[in-house]
Every structure is written in C-alpha cells, then in structure tokens.
C-alpha positions in Angstrom: 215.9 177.8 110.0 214.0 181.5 110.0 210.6 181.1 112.5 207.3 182.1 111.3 206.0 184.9 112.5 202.6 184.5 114.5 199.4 184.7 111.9 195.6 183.9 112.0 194.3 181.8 109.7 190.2 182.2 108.7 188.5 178.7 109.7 185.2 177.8 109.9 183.8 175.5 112.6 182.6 171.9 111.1 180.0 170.4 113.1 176.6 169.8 112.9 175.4 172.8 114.7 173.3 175.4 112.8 175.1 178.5 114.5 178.3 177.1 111.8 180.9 179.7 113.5 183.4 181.6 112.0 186.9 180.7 114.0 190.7 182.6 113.7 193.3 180.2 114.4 196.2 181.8 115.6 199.5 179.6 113.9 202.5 180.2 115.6 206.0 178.0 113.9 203.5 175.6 112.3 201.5 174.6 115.2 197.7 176.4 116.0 198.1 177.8 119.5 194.6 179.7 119.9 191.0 179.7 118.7 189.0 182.0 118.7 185.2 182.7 117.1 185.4 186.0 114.8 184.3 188.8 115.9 183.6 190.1 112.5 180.9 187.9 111.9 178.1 189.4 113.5 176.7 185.8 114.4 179.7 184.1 115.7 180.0 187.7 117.4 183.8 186.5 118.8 182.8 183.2 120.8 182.8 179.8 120.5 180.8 176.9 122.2 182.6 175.1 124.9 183.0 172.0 123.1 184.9 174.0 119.7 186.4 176.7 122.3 188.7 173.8 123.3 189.2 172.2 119.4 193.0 172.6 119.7 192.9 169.3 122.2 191.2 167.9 119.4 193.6 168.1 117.1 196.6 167.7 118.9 194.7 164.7 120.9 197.4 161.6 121.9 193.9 159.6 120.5 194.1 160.7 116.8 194.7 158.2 114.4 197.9 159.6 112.6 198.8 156.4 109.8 196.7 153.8 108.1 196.6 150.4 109.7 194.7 147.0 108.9 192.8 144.6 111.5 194.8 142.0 112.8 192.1 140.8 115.0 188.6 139.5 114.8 186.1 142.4 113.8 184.8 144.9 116.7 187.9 144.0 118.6 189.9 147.0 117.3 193.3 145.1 116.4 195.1 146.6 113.8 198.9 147.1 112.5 200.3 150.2 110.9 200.7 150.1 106.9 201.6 152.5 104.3 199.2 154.6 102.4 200.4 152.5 99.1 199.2 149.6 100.4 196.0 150.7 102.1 195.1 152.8 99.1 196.2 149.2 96.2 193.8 146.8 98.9 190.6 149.2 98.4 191.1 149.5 94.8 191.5 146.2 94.1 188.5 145.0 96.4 186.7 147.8 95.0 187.3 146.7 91.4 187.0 143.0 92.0 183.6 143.7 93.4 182.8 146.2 90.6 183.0 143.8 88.0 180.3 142.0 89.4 178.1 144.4 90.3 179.3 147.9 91.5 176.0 148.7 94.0 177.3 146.0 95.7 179.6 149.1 97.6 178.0 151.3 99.3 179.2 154.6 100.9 178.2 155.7 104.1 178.6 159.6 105.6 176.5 162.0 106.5 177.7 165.3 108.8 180.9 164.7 110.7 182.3 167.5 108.8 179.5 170.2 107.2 181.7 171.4 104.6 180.7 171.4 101.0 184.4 170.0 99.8 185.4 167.4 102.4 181.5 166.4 103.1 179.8 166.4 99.2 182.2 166.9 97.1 184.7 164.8 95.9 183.3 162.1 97.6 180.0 161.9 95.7 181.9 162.2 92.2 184.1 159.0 93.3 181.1 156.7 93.9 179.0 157.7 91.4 181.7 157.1 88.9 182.2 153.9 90.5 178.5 153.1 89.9 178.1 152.2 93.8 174.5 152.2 95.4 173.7 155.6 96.7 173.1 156.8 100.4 169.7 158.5 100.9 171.1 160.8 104.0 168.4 160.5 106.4 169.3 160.5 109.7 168.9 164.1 111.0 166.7 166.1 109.4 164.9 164.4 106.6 161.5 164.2 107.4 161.5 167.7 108.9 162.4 169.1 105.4 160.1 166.9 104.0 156.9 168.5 105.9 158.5 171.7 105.3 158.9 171.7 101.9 155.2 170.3 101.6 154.0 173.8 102.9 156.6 176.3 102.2 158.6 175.2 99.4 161.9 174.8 100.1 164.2 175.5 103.8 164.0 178.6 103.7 162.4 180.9 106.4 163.2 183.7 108.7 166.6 185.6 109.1 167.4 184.5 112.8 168.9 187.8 113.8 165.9 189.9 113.0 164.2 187.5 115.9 165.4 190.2 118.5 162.1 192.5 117.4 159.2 189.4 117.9 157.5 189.8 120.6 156.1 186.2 121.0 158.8 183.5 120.3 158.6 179.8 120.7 161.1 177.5 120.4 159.1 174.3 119.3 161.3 170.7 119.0 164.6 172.4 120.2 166.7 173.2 122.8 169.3 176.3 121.6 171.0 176.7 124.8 172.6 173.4 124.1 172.7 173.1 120.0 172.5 176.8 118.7 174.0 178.7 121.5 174.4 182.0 118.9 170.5 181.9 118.2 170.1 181.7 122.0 171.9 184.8 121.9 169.3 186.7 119.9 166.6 185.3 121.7 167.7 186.6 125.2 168.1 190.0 123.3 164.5 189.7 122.6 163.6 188.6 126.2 165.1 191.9 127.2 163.3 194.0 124.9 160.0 192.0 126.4 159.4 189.1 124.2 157.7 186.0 125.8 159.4 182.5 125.1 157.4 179.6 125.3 159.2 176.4 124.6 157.6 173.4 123.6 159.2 170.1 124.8 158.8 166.8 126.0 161.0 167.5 128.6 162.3 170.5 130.8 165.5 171.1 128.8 167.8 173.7 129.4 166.0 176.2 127.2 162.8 175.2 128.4 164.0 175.9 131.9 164.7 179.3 131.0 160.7 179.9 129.4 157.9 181.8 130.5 155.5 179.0 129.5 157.1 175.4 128.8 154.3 172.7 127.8 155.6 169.1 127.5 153.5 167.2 125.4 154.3 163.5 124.7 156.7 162.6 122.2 155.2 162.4 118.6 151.9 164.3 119.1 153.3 167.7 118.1 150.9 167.6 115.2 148.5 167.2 117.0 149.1 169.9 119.6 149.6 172.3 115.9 146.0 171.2 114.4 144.6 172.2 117.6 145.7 175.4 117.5 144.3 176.0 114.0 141.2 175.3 115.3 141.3 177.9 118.2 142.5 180.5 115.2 139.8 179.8 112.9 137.2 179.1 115.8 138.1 182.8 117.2 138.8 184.5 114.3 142.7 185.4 115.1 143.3 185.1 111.1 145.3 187.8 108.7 141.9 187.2 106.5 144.1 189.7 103.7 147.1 187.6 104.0 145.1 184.3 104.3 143.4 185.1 100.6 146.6 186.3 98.8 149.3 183.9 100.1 147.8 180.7 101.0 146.1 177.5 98.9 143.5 175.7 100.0 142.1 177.4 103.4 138.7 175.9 103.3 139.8 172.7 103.3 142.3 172.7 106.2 139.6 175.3 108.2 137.3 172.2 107.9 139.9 169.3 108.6 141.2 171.0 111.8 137.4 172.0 113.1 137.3 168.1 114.9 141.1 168.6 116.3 139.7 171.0 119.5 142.0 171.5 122.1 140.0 168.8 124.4 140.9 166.2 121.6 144.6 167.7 121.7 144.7 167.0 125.1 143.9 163.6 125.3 146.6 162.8 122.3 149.5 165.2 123.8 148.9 164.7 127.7 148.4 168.6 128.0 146.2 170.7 129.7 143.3 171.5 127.3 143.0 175.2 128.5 147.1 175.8 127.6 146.7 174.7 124.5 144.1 177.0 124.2 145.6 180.0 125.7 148.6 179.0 123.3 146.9 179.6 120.5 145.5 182.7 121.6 148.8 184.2 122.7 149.7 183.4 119.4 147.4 184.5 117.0 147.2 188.0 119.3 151.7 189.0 119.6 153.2 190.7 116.6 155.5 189.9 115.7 155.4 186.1 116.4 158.3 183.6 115.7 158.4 180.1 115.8 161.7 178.2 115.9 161.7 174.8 115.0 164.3 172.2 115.8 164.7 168.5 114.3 163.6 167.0 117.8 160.1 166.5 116.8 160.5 165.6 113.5 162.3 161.8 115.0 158.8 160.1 115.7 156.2 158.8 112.9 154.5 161.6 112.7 157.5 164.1 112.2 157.3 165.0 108.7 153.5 165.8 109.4 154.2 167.9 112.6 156.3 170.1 111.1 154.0 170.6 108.1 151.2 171.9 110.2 153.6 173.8 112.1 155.2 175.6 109.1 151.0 176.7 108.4 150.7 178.6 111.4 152.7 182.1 110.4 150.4 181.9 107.4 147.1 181.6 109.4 148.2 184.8 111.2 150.0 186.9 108.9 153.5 186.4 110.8 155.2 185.7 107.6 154.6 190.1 106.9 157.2 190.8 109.2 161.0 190.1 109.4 161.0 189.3 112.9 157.9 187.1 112.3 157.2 183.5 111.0 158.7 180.7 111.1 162.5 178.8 110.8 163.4 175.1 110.7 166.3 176.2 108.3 168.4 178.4 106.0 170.1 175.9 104.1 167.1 176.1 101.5 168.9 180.3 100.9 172.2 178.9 99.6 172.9 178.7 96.2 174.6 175.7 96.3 175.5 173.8 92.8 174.5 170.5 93.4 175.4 168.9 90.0 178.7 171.0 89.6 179.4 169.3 93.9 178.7 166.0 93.1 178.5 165.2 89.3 175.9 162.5 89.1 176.2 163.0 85.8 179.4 160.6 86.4 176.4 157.7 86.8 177.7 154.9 84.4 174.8 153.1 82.4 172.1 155.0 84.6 169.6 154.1 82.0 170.3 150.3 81.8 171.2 149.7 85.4 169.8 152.3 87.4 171.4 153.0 90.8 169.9 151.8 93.8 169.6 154.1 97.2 170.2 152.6 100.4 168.7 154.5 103.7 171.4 155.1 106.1 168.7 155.0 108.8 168.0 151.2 108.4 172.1 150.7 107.8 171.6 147.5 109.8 168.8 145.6 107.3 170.9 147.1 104.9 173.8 144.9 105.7 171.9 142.2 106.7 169.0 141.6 104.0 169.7 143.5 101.0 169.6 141.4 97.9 170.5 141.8 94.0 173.3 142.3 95.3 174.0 142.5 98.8 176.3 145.0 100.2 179.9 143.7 99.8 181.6 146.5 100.8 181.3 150.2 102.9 183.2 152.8 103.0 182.7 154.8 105.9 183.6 158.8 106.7 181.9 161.5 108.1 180.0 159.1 110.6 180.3 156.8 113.1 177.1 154.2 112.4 177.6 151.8 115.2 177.3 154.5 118.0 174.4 156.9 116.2 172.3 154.7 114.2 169.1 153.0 115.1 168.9 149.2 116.6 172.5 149.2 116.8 172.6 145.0 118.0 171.2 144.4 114.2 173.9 147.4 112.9 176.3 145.8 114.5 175.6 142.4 113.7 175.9 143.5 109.8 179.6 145.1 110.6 180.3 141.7 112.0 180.1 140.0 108.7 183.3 138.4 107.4 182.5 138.8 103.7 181.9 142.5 104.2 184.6 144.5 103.1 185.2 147.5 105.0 186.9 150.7 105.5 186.6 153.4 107.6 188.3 157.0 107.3 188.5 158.7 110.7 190.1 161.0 113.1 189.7 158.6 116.1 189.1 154.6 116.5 185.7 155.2 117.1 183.1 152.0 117.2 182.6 151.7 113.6 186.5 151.4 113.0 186.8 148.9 115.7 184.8 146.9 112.8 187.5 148.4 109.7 189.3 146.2 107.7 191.8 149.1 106.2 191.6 152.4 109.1 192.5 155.1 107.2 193.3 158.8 109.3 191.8 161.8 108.7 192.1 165.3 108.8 190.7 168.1 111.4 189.4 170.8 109.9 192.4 172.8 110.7 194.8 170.7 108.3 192.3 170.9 105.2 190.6 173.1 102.7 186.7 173.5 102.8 183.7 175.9 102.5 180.9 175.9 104.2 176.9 177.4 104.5 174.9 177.2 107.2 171.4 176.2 108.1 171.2 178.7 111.1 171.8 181.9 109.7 172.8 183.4 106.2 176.4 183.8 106.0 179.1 181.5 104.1 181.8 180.8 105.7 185.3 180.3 104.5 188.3 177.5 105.5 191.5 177.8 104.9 194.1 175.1 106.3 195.7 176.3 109.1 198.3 173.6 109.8 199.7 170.7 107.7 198.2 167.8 108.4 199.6 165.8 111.6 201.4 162.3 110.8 200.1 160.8 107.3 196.5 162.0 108.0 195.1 163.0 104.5 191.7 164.8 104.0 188.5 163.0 102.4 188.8 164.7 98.4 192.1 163.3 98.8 192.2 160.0 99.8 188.9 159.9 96.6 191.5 161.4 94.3 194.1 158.9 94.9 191.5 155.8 94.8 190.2 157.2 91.6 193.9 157.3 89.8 194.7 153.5 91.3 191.0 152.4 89.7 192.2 153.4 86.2 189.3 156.5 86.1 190.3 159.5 83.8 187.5 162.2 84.1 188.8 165.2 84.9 186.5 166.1 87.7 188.3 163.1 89.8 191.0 165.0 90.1 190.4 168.9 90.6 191.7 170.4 93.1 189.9 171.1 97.1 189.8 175.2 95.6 188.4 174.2 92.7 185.8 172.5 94.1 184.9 175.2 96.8 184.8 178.0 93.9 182.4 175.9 92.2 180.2 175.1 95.1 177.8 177.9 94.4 175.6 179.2 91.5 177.9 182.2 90.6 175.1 183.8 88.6 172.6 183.7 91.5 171.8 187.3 92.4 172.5 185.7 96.4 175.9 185.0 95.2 177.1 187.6 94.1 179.6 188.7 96.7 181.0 184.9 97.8 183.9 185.0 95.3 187.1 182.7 96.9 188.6 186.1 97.2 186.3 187.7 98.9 185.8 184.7 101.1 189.1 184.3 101.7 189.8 187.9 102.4 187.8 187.6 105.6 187.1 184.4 105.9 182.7 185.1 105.5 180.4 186.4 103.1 176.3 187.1 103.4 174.1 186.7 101.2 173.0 189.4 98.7 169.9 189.1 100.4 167.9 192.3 101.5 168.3 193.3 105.5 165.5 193.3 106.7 165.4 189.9 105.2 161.5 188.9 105.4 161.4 186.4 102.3 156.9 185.9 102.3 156.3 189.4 103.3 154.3 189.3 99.9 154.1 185.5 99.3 155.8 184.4 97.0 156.6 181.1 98.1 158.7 179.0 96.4 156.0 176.1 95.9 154.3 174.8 92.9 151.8 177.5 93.4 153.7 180.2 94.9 151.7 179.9 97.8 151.7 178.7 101.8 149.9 175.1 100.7 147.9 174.3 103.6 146.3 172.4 100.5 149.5 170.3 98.5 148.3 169.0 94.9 152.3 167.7 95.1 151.9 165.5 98.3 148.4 163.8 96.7 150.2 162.7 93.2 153.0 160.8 95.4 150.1 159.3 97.4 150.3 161.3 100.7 147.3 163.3 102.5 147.3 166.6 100.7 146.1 168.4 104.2 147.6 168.9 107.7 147.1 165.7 109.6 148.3 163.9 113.2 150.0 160.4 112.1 150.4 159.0 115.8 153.1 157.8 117.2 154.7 153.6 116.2 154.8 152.9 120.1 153.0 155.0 122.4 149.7 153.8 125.0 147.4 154.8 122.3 149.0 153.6 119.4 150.3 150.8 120.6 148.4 149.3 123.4 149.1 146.0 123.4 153.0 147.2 123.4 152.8 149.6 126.0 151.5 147.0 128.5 155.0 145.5 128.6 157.1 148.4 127.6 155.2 151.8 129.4 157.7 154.2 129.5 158.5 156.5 126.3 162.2 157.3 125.8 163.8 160.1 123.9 167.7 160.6 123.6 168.6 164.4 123.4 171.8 165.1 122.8 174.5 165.5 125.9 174.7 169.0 126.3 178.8 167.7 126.6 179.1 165.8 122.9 177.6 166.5 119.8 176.1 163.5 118.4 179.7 161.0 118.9 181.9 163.6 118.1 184.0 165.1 121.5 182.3 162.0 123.4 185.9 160.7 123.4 187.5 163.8 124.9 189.2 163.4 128.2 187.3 167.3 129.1 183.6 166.3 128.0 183.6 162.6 129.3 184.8 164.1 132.9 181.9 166.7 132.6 179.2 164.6 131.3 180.1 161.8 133.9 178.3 158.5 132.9 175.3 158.0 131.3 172.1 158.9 133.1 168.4 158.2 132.7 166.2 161.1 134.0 162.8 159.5 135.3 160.1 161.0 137.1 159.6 160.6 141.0 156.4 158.7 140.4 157.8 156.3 137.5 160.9 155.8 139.9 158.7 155.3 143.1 156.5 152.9 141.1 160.1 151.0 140.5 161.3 151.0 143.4 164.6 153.2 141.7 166.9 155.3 144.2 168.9 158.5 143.1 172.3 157.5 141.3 170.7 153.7 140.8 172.3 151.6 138.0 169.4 151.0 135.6 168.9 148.6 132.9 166.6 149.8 130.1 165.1 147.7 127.9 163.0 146.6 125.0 162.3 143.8 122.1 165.3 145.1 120.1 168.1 145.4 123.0 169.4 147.1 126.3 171.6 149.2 127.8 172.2 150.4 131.1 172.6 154.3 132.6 172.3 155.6 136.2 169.4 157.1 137.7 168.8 160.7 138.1 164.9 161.4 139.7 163.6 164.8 138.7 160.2 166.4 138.0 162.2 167.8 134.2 160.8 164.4 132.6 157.1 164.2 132.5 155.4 161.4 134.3 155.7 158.7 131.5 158.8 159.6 130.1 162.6 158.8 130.4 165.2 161.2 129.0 168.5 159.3 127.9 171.4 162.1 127.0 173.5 160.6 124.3 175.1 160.0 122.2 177.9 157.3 124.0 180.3 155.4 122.3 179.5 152.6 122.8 183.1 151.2 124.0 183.0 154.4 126.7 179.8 153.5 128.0 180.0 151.0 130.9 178.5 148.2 129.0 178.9 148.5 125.3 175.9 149.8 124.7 174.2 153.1 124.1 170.3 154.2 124.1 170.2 153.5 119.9 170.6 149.6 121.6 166.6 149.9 122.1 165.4 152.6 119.2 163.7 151.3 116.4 164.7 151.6 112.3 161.2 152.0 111.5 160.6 154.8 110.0 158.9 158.6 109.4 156.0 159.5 107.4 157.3 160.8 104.7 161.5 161.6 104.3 162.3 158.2 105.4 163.4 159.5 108.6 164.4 157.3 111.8 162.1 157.6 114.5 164.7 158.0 117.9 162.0 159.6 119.8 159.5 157.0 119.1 160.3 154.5 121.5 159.1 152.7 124.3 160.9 151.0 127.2 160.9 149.3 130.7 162.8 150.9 133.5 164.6 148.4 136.5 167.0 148.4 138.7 170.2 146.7 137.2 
C-alpha cells in the first residue's frame, strides 16, 4: 500500500477556555503525531496550554471508550458489555418512542460545553430533540447569570477587543484568574505590564494571577456588587466622571448617582471584609488611569448576587468614559460579536404542536430535583453528551440519587467512563475533536476558528450530529434538516449577510483554518455609544429588567449563606468555600489523565493558619468538609492565599478518582442566582475537621 505523506491538518481546540486556540495537527500514515497552536493566528500566537499541548494522549488514551456497550450491573457500578451500534442505536429509539407516545418532555437532553463547537455542541443535536418534542435544557451552569447582568447594562456580550488591552494603563482582572483559564489573554496583559500598566486583581483568594498583581483585594465571596456600588460612590462623590460621555451614552444617571450615595466605601467594607481606604483608593486609581480595562471572569457571577455584580460592574467604563478608547472598558465576553444563526443551528422551528403543548425547560443546574420531583411528566429518560453531571453539578448526593432511579432510562455518549456513564444504560463512544468536523467562535477574542478532521475516528467512536442522524432515520423522522451533512451545518452556522461575516466563507476558513471578524481594528465598539440595548444606551437605569419584575438599578443582593446573611447558618457552618478550577483539569475534562492526576496530586483544601490553628489542622491533614447537603474529604494545605474565613477547594474531581467518591459539588447548593438561573458554587458554607 503507497504511505501518506506527512500533512497538517487546521483544528481548533474544543474546550471551555475563552482563548479557543487555533491547533495544526501534523498526520503522518493516518495517525496525528504532533500538535501544535498556529502561529498564524495572532492570538493562539503558536502555543498551546499544557493541558491541550499534550491532547495526542488524549486521543490515543488506553481509557477511551472505543464501542457501545450496555450495563450489566446495578447503576453507578460501571458494568457493562460490548454491543453493536445496531443494537444500541434500535434500544434508544424504541425507548425513546415508547416514551414519546405518552408524553415526549418526559426525555430530556442534557449537555452543555464539553465540546465548544457550533456542529458537534448545538447543532444537530438541538434539531433531534426539538423534533422529538423533548423538554428543553436551559444551559445554565457557567455563565448565565453573568450574561444576564451584562446584558441588563450593555446589551448584549459584547465588549473590548482583548488584544488592544496591551495600551490600558490600569487593568483589573475582576472574578478571574487568566494565568490558569485564558493563558493567551494573560499574554496581552504582561505585554501591558511591560509597557507600565498596573494590574489589580480582584479575588477571594490569592490565585495565581492575583499573585502576580500590583494590588490584589480579596473580598468575601458574593459581595462583589457591593465592593462595585461603592466605587460609584467614590466617582460621583469626587467628581472622576466623563460628564460628556455620561450625558450622551448613558440612561438613567440621576437615579443610580442617588442609589449608590448610601453604598460608601465604610459600608463596602463591612459587607466585603476589605479595608475601607482600598476600596477607596480603588476607585480613585480608577476613575484617574486612561485607558482603564476591566476584565471580568464568571467567578463572581456563581453566588446570589452574581447576575447583579456584574451589572454594576459592566457601569463603571461608562461612569468614566473608558468605553472612548479601544484599550479601555470592559469584557466579560465576545461571544455576543458572532453572527451566529441560531434558528438556521438549531431549528426550533422543528417544535411539534408548540402552540397546544408548549415545551417545558428544565435547568441543568438543579439536574438533581429535576430527576427527583418533576411532575406532568417526570423525566423518564436523559440523554447525556457534552457533560459529565454527576462530577460538575451542584448537590451531587441528590444528582446522584436521581441517576440511581431504575425507571430512568439513560444514555450517555462519551469519550471516557466518566461518573455519569458509570450510571448509563446504553454507553455510546465518542469522538475527539481530531476525528470530527466542527466550527467554532470564541468568547475570548474575535476570530472563528475552523476544524477539519484530522484522523478517522478510533474503534466505532462516531461523533454527536451523527449518532442524532442515525436516531432520527430509526424514529421514522423525514425533515431534511435531520440529515444534512456536519459541512452543511458549519456553513450555515453564521449570518452570511452580516457585514462581520463577510470573510468566514468554509473556503476561506478552511484555507487557513481562522477568519476575523470584519470588525474595524482598532475595534472600540461604544466609542460613540451605541449600545446595543433597548435605548442604545449604557442603562445604569433598565425599563427591560422592571417589566420582568427585577430592580431596574445597580443593587448588592447578598450572599444565600454567609455570617450576615445567614446567621443562624453560619453559627454551625463558618467557613465559606469556593471551588476554582485545578489549574491541572478543566472542569472534569483531563482530570482522568495519567499526566494531570500525577501533577495535581490529591485533592486539597487551602485554609488559613488561623482557621487551621482554631481546628487544631496540621499541614498535609486529611480533612473532612462538610455541610446539611453532604461531604467530602481533601488534604490540608495552610497558607495565608485564602483569606481568614475562607477555604479554597480546587476541583473539579471525578468523583471515582477522588479518595472517597466525592468531590466539593458534594456540599454546594442548587439554589440559585438572581436573575439567569445560575448555580451559586461559590456561595457556600462549610465546617472544617480533621478526618
């Protein structure tokens, strides 16, 4: 047989990072030898992360699933027996129809973003369950309630071009930690350290980012808000206000000037545990650098509050006029930029009888009540991909308890036997995204990125818009859409008459593997206003948020459990917790990897000297944390980088790799955000003892 001569092949990294890098796969005789980020993208700028930099022992891991099985054993026990894909694929369709004819919401899909693409995450997928007529999946679990508060004052996601944050000369990283999760934005904020920017990073807890600031404050988890209203005041109070901007681009600045005139930086204090004079001298700093850049991440909006925080937040450029320069303002996200087609993706116009049986959303953050206590008609059946809910959703004892049900159908489409398939009753295998077709935008920069297959796909793994194509054939459906091809979806994934779109043709694309956005460079998108909100302006005043019954202001909404929400609570329980992620795993996925367990270790607790003192809790000490709602148990690492107050868990473990069978989500709550319907991970109190 002739041998194939060494190639690249244009990929595009799929997890849920913003940076979304653009990767050359070198294929040598059918088999990816070497990965590499693209040096043509000016953002990837040739590297990878350490996790992706070693994606080959991903794919070609002796853990993948490679052939469909079914259980053999009791659920959670992880027993199964290899089947063919004829089988596998006639069981869901005849438990899917069966169930169906009663009721079709009684299935309910469940993914969010273990893959980011537009095909193989929102594609195909959608169009099979909404011609099904299953309940929907309100996809809450990351960054809902952030977009939420966003959206209430800017618009949409939409906000500065990251790379123009080399010019500010005042940035701070608020609710994130880019060293760890957007290594290539890090990048552009050293290169604005060099030029003499200041960073100031605002955290609960000395992070790796924060360790590398000028100024880190660490407020208590879920009083970010308040920590934003105060600085408000100190603007108005002092006059640090773009009064020209203020008049032309904003809504409603009376109002907020006189909401925010009680939140001074002594009240802030007492609410956020920080000195009052920083948060003064923050708000100074701020309203005096130009260009000034804040850069949001979705840490703070996981408490009650979070949708709220980042609203005020998203005020501030306005307030000083930040928003006039490109290297100025504000980001939380791009995603908002992209013209994605929505309707074209996911066809909900597939909806049978919408008008005489209307679909019913299910939030994946309370998965476990879900399964438990839903009602006309309880869930019979889940499909799972994309996610691994027993490992990263919240109160996992009442998750897993619902996966435990016999009468629950279940079937889970995965690369490895994570937790969740443990619970399967069909285990399909899935495709890496070097053995399948996709396209993907970004939320950390403005580029599309492009991925073409690379290999074939190993064993009888088979990617997500297949496996739907093939259940949609055995269930008797006909519409065309169910059966277009992986390119046709991706050349219909974006508004080709938007102006942005103009140069993201699959040629193009494909050509070199990345596209920008026709968007202009410098890319400053409310130099003049022109906001994309009901009123075209920054609404520090939202007529929108009062109609669905929401404070139309900037407020604080306080923390569920904290001492001063939650006395009572806080006598048993007085330690908050927050769960980061590892900087060695990325949510659950490569927290199975021979490389990243060995690195990561076990899990830890970090917990101040005093807390641990007051415990009686020695270095390296097994520890049992606990709550009302569960436990788990992680060693003991005393350091002054958690706040007095607070424990740090880094997550997030599977569950079976832990030590115990738990992880931290064993103790957060499903309660949840303020507005977005959020989970609330970092709003959470435990006890600390020695195990």
């Amino acid at each position: 047989m002739p041998t194939e001569t060494p190639h690249i092949v244009h990929c595009a990294c799929p997890h849920d990072c913003p940076d979304t890098c653009a990767m050359e796969v070198t294929v040598d005789n059918g088999r990816a030898v070497k990965i590499r980020g693209s040096k043509d993208l000016p953002f990837t700028n040739g590297a990878l992360c350490t996790k992706v930099a070693h994606y080959l022992e991903r794919v070609y891991s002796q853990q993948r699933l490679l052939y469909p099985m079914k259980r053999v054993g009791r659920k959670g026990e992880g027993r199964f027996e290899r089947i063919g894909w004829d089988e596998a694929l006639d069981t869901i369709a005849a438990r899917f129809a069966a169930i169906a004819a009663d009721d079709p919401r009684a299935i309910l899909p469940y993914s969010y973003a273990g893959t980011m693409g537009l095909v193989q995450s929102s594609g195909m997928d959608r169009r099979f369950f909404h011609r099904l007529g299953a309940s929907l999946l309100d996809r809450t679990i990351c960054s809902s309630a952030g977009a939420a508060g966003w959206k209430a004052s800017i618009g949409s996601s939409v906000g500065m071009d990251p790379e123009a944050i080399v010019d500010a000369r005042l940035i701070i990283v608020w609710g994130g930690n880019p060293v760890v999760s957007n290594l290539h934005g890090w990048r552009y904020m050293q290169e604005a350290k060099r030029r003499g920017a200041r960073l100031v990073v605002i955290d609960p807890w000395r992070s790796e980012t924060a360790a590398k600031a000028d100024l880190h404050l660490a407020p208590m988890p879920g009083t970010d808000g308040a920590l934003a209203l105060a600085m408000m005041q100190v603007l108005i109070a002092e006059d640090l206000l773009d009064h020209d901007y203020v008049a032309a681009h904003t809504l409603g600045f009376e109002a907020l000037a006189e909401r925010v005139r009680e939140w001074t930086p002594d009240r802030a204090a007492a609410v956020t545990g920080l000195p009052a004079e920083a948060i003064r001298q923050l708000a100074r700093d701020y309203g005096s650098a130009s260009p000034s850049a804040i850069r949001l991440n979705y840490g703070l909006n996981r408490c009650a509050g979070g949708a709220a925080a980042v609203r005020a937040i998203a005020c501030l450029p306005a307030l000083t006029g930040a928003w006039r320069h490109a290297a100025g303002g504000a980001l939380l996200s791009t995603s908002g930029a992209f013209p994605v087609d929505i309707a074209a993706l996911e066809r909900p116009d597939l909806y049978p009888h919408a008008a005489t049986r209307p679909p019913r959303t299910v939030n994946m953050s309370q998965i476990g009540e879900a399964l438990l206590e839903a009602a006309d008609p309880p869930i019979r059946a889940i499909y799972v991909y994309n996610s691994n809910p027993l490992a990263v959703a919240p109160d996992s004892n009442r998750v897993r308890a619902g996966f435990m049900r016999e009468d629950l159908f279940c079937v889970v489409h995965e690369q490895f036997q994570t937790d969740t398939a443990d619970y399967a009753d069909i285990l399909l295998p899935a495709t890496t995204q070097l053995e399948h077709r996709d396209v993907h935008k970004a939320y950390g920069h403005l580029n599309v990125v492009d991925n073409q297959p690379a290999i074939a796909p190993l064993g009888e793994a088979r990617p997500n818009s297949e496996v739907f194509r093939l259940l949609a054939g055995r269930m008797g459906f006909t519409e065309p859409a169910l059966f277009e091809s992986d390119d046709e979806i991706a050349a219909a994934a974006f508004r080709q008459r938007d102006p942005r779109a103009l140069g993201l043709t699959p040629a193009a694309l494909a050509e070199r593997g990345w596209a920008r956005l026709e968007l202009p460079r410098p890319y400053a998108p409310f130099a003049r206003g022109e906001f994309p909100t009901p009123s075209g302006k920054c609404e520090f005043f939202s007529q929108r948020l009062a109609e669905q019954g929401h404070e139309p202001l900037p407020c604080y909404v306080p923390p569920h459990e904290s001492p001063l929400s939650n006395p009572e609570l806080a006598a048993r329980y007085p330690l908050a917790m927050i769960s980061p992620p590892a900087r060695n795993f990325l949510n659950t996925s490569f927290a199975n990897m021979p490389r990243f367990l060995a690195l990561e270790g076990r899990p830890t607790l970090a917990i101040h000297p005093a807390d641990a003192a007051a415990r009686g809790i020695a270095e390296g000490e097994r520890l049992r944390i606990f709550n009302d709602r569960g436990a788990f148990h992680a060693h003991a690492v005393i350091t002054e980088r958690a706040r007095p107050g607070l424990v740090v868990a880094p997550s997030i473990w599977w569950q079976k790799l832990s030590g115990d069978g738990e992880n931290a989500n064993a103790v957060t709550s499903s309660k949840l955000t303020d507005m977005g319907g959020g989970p609330v991970f970092y709003d959470c109190l435990v006890e600390v003892a020695i195990a």
